[in-house]
C-alpha positions in Angstrom: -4.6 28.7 -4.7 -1.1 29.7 -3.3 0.6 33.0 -2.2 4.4 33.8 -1.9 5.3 36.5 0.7 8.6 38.2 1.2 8.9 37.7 5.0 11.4 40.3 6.1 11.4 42.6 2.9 15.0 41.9 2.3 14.7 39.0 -0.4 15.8 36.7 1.2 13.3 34.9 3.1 10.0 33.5 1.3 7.1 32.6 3.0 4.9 29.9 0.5 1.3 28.3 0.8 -1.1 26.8 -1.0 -4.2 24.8 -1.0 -5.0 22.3 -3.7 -7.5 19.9 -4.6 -7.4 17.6 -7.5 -9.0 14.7 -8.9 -8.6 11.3 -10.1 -9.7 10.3 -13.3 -12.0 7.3 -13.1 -10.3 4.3 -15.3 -12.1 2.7 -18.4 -11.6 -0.2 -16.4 -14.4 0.9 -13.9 -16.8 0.6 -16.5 -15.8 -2.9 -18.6 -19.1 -3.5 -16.8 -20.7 -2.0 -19.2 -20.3 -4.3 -21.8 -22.6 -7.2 -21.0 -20.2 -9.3 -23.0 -17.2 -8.4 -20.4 -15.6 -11.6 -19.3 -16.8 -12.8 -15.4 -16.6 -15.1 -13.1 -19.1 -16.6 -10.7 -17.8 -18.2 -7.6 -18.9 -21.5 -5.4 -17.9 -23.3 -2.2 -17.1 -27.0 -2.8 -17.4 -29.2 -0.1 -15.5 -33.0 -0.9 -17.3 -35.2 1.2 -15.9 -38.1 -0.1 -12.6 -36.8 0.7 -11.6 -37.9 -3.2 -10.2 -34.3 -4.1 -12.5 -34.5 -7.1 -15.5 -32.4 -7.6 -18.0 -35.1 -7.6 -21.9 -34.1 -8.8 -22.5 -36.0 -5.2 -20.3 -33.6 -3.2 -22.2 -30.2 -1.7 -21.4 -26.8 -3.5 -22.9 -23.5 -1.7 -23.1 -20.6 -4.2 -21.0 -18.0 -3.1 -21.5 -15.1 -6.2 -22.9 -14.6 -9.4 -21.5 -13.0 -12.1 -24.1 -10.6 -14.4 -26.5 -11.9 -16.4 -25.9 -10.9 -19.6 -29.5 -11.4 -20.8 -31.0 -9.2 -18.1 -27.9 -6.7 -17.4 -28.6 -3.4 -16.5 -25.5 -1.4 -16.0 -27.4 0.2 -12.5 -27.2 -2.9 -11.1 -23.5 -3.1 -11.4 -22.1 0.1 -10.6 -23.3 3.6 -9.3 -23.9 5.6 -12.4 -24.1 8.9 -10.0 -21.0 7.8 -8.6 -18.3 11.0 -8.7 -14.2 11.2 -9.2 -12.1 10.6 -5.7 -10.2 13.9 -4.9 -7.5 14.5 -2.8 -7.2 17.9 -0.6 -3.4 19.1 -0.1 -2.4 22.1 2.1 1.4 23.1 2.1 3.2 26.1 3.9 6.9 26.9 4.1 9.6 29.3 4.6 12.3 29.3 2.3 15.3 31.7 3.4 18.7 32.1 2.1 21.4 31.5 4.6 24.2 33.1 2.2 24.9 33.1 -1.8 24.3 29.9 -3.4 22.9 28.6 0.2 19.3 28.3 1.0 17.7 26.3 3.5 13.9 25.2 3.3 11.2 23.9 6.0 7.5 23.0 4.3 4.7 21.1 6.3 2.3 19.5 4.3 -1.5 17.7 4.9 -2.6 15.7 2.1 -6.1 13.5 2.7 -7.6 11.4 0.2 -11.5 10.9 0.2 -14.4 9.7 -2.1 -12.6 6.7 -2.8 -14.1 4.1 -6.0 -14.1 0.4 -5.1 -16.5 -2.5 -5.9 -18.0 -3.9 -2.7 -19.9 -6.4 -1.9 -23.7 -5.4 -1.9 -25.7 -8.2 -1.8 -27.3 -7.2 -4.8 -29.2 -4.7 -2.5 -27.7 -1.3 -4.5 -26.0 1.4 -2.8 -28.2 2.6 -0.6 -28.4 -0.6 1.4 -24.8 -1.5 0.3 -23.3 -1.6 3.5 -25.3 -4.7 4.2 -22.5 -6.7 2.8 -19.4 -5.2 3.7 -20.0 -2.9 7.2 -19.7 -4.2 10.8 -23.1 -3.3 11.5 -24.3 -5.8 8.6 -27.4 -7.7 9.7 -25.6 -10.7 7.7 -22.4 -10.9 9.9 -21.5 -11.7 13.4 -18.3 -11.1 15.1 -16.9 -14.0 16.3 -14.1 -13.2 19.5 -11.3 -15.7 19.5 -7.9 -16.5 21.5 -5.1 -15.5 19.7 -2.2 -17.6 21.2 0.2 -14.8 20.0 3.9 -15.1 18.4 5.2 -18.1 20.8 1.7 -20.2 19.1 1.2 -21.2 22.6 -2.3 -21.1 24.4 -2.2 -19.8 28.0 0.6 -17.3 27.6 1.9 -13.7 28.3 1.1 -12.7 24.7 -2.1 -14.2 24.5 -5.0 -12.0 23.4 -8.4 -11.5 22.4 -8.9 -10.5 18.6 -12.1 -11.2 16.1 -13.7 -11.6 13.1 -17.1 -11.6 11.2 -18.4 -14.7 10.1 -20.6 -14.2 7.7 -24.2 -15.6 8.6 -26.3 -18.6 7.0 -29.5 -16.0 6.1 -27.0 -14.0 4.0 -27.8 -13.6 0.4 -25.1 -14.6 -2.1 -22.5 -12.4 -2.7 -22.7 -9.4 -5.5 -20.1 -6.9 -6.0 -21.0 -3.3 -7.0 -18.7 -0.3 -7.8 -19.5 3.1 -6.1 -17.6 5.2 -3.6 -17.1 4.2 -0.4 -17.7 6.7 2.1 -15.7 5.0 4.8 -12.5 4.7 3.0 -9.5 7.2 3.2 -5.7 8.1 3.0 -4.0 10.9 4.7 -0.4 12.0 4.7 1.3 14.3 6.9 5.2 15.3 6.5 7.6 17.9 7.5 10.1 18.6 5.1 13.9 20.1 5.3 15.9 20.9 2.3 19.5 22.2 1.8 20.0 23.5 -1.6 23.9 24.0 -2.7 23.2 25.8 -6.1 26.6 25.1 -8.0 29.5 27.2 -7.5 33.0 27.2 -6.3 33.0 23.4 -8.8 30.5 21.5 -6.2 26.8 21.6 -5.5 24.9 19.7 -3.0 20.8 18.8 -2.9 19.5 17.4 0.5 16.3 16.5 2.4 15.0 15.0 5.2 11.1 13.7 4.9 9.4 13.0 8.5 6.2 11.8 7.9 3.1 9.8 8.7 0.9 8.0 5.5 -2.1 6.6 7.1 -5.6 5.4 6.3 -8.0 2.3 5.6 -7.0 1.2 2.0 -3.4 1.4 0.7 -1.6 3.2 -2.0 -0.9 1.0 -4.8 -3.2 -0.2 -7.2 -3.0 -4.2 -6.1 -4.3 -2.8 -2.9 -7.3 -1.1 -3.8 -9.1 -1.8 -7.3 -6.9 -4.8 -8.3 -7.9 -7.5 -7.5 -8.0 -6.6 -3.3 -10.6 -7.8 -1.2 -11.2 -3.9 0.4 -14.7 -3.5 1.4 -15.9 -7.2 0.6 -16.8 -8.3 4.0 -16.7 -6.9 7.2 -13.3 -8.1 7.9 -11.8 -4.9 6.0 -12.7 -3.2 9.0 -10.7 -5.3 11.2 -7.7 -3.5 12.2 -7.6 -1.5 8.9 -6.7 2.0 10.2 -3.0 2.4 10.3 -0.7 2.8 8.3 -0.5 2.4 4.5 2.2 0.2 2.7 4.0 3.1 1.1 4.5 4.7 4.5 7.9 6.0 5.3 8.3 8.1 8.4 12.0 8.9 7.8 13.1 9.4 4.5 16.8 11.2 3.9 18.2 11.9 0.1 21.5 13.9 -0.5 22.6 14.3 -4.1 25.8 16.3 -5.0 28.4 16.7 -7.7 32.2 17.8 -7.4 34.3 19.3 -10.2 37.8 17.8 -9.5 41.4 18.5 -10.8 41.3 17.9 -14.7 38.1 18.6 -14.8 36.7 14.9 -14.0 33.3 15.0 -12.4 32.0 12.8 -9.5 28.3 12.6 -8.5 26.6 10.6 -5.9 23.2 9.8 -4.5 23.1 9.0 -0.8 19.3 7.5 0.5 18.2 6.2 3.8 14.3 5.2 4.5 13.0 3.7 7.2 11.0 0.0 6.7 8.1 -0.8 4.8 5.1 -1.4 7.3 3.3 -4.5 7.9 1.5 -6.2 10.7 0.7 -10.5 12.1 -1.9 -12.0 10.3 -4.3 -15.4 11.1 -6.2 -17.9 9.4 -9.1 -18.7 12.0 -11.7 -21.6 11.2 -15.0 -20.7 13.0 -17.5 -23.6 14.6 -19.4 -25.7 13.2 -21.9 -24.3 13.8 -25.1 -23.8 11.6 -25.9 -20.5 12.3 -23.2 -19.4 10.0 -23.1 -19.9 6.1 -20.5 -21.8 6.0 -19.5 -23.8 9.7 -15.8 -24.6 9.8 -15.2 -22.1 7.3 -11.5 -19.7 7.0 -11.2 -16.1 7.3 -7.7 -14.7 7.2 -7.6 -11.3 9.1 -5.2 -8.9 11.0 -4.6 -9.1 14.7 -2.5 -6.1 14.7 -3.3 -2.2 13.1 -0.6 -2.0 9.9 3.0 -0.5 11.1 2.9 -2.4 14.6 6.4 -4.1 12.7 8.8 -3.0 9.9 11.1 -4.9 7.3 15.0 -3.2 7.8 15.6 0.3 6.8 16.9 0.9 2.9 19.8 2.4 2.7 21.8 3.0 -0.8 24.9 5.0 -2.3 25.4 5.7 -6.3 28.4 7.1 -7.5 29.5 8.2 -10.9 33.2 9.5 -12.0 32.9 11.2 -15.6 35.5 13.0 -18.0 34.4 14.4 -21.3 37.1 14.9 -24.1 36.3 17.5 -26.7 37.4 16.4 -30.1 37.4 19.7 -32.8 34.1 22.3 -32.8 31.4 19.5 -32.8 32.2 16.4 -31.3 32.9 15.2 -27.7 33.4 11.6 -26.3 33.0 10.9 -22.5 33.7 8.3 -20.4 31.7 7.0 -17.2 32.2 4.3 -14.4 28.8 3.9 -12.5 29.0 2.6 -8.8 25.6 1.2 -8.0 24.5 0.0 -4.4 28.0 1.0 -3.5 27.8 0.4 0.0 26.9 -3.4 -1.0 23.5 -3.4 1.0 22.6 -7.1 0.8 20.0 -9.3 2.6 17.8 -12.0 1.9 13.9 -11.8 1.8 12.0 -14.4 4.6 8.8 -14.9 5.2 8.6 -13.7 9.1 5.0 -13.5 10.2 4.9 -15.4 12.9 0.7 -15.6 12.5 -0.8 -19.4 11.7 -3.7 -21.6 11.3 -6.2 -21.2 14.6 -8.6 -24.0 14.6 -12.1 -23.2 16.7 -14.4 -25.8 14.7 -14.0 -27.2 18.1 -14.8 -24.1 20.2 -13.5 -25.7 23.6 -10.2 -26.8 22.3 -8.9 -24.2 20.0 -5.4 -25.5 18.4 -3.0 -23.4 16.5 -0.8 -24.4 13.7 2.5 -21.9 12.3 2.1 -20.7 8.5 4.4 -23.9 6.6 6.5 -21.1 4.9 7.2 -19.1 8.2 11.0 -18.3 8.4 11.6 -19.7 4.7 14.1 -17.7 2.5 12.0 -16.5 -0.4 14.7 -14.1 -2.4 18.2 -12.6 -2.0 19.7 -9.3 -3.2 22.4 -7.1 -2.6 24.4 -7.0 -5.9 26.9 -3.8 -5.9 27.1 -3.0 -10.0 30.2 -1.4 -11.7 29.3 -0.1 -15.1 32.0 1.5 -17.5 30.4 3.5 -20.6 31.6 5.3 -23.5 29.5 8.1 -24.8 30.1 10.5 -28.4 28.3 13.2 -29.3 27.9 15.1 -32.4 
């Protein structure tokens, strides 16, 4: 639903709104469960006791899941056969007015929220209804363990020390089971404010530009490795554990400019100016819990957050593409152009490293907690930054 309303009843200012709400399709994928034939996996803790690094029949091995059996499957058991499409609610509103001929000049708000979300989870095997068993902080099958986080220096007893947690998961705890329905927890919301300056063309030049501030939070991120492939969302508890902030495609500052100029001779140059701000991201730990028995598996790992998402940045993106152009006309129906395409003009170069500054925190002895810096902390792990001249030759006919 939307309306357009001439503001002043001159023309020249528009006010827009509308209110949307659409729906995801639900992928074929979701349902490969349905064939009992589908390939699956089952999953087991190995314990080497003999320290051999060889799965001996002697050495312990804890079931963790089981996959369907395909002799007994019953597709209800698998997935929520009710379950219904996520949908995502948008509101915009804007006025649009036109500062003078060929000018106008744009400023939209919009509210965008993301609900009903489909994930498998881990149930226990317990259905939907009882679901959150397995992956909620209030499971009966989980305890939150509180730990000393020695911070970025990795040094107990300092300024930057803090308290974080986990949940362990308990030793009464069925084996794992995952189950597809919609999680009534998870959500994404985006909120941006929008300016444009539109140049139509005239006078040989044009000019398209916009500055995007906005905010992309939530508890499950955009892209499709972070929710249904292959992510851990909603397994354990530990997806609750600092998971509202904000999502990995968030970009608070965002600015484009696009224009072309006519020169002399009729030779055309275009470029494309962005700037964004840094892709969000936050410290992470690997904490082994006591050995203790009350837990499923003493001295176990469990890899959480310490910090919400956005709490750090990578470096802003910022990028230039230019093109120069002439087109030669050559009788009634034929013309042959010629381009040279500047890419990553202004040379932006970097390397990628590995810079969480998170580690190993040992607590199998509670009373003398050590802590141990990821091996690949500060390593180079890619490089870029090539500036790209191309020279083309086009004919058409």
């Amino acid at each position: 639903m939307g309306f357009t309303y001439d503001l002043f009843g001159d023309g020249k200012t528009a006010l827009k709104g509308s209110y949307s709400r659409y729906y995801e399709y639900l992928m074929i994928q979701y349902y490969s469960l349905a064939n009992p034939n589908y390939p699956t996996t089952g999953g087991w803790y190995w314990y080497d006791d003999n320290y051999n690094q060889i799965p001996d029949p002697t050495d312990r091995y804890t079931l963790r899941y089981l996959p369907p059996d395909p002799t007994t499957f019953k597709l209800e058991d698998e997935l929520d056969t009710n379950a219904k499409a996520p949908y995502t609610d948008e509101i915009t509103i804007g006025i649009e007015r036109e500062v003078m001929k060929d000018l106008s000049v744009t400023l939209n708000f919009m509210y965008k929220k993301k609900q009903r979300i489909f994930e498998d989870v881990n149930d226990y095997g317990l259905g939907k209804d009882e679901a959150w068993k397995g992956y909620s902080p209030d499971s009966p099958y989980w305890k939150k363990f509180e730990f000393t986080d020695p911070g970025d220096d990795g040094i107990f007893g300092t300024s930057d020390d803090k308290t974080s947690y986990l949940y362990a998961e308990l030793a009464n705890a069925p084996a794992m089971h995952y189950y597809l329905m919609n999680v009534k927890e998870g959500y994404r919301k985006y909120v941006a404010l929008q300016l444009i300056v539109n140049k139509r063309m005239s006078n040989r030049w044009q000019l398209l530009g916009s500055i995007v501030w906005s905010k992309a939070t939530g508890n499950i991120g955009d892209s499709y490795g972070s929710s249904y492939g292959a992510s851990s969302n909603f397994d354990t508890p530990n997806s609750f554990v600092y998971s509202d902030g904000r999502l990995d495609y968030d970009r608070p500052i965002n600015i484009k400019i696009q224009s072309t100029v006519i020169l002399p001779y009729d030779f055309v140059l275009s470029g494309y100016f962005c700037h964004m701000s840094g892709s969000p991201w936050a410290r992470t730990v690997t904490v082994y819990i006591p050995e203790d028995p009350i837990y499923k598996y003493p001295g176990d790992t469990y890899s959480v957050r310490t910090e919400p998402i956005g709490s750090r940045r990578n470096a802003p993106v910022t990028t230039l593409d230019l093109r120069l152009e002439k087109r030669f006309r050559l009788g009634e129906n034929f013309t042959i152009g010629g381009y040279v395409d500047v890419l990553n003009a202004l040379g932006r170069s970097g390397y990628s490293i590995s810079s969480n500054p998170g580690g190993y925190i040992d607590y199998t002895d509670p009373n003398n907690p050590t802590f141990e810096r990821f091996g690949n902390y500060g390593a180079v792990t890619g490089a870029f930054g090539n500036r790209v001249v191309k020279v083309s030759l086009r004919f058409t006919f």
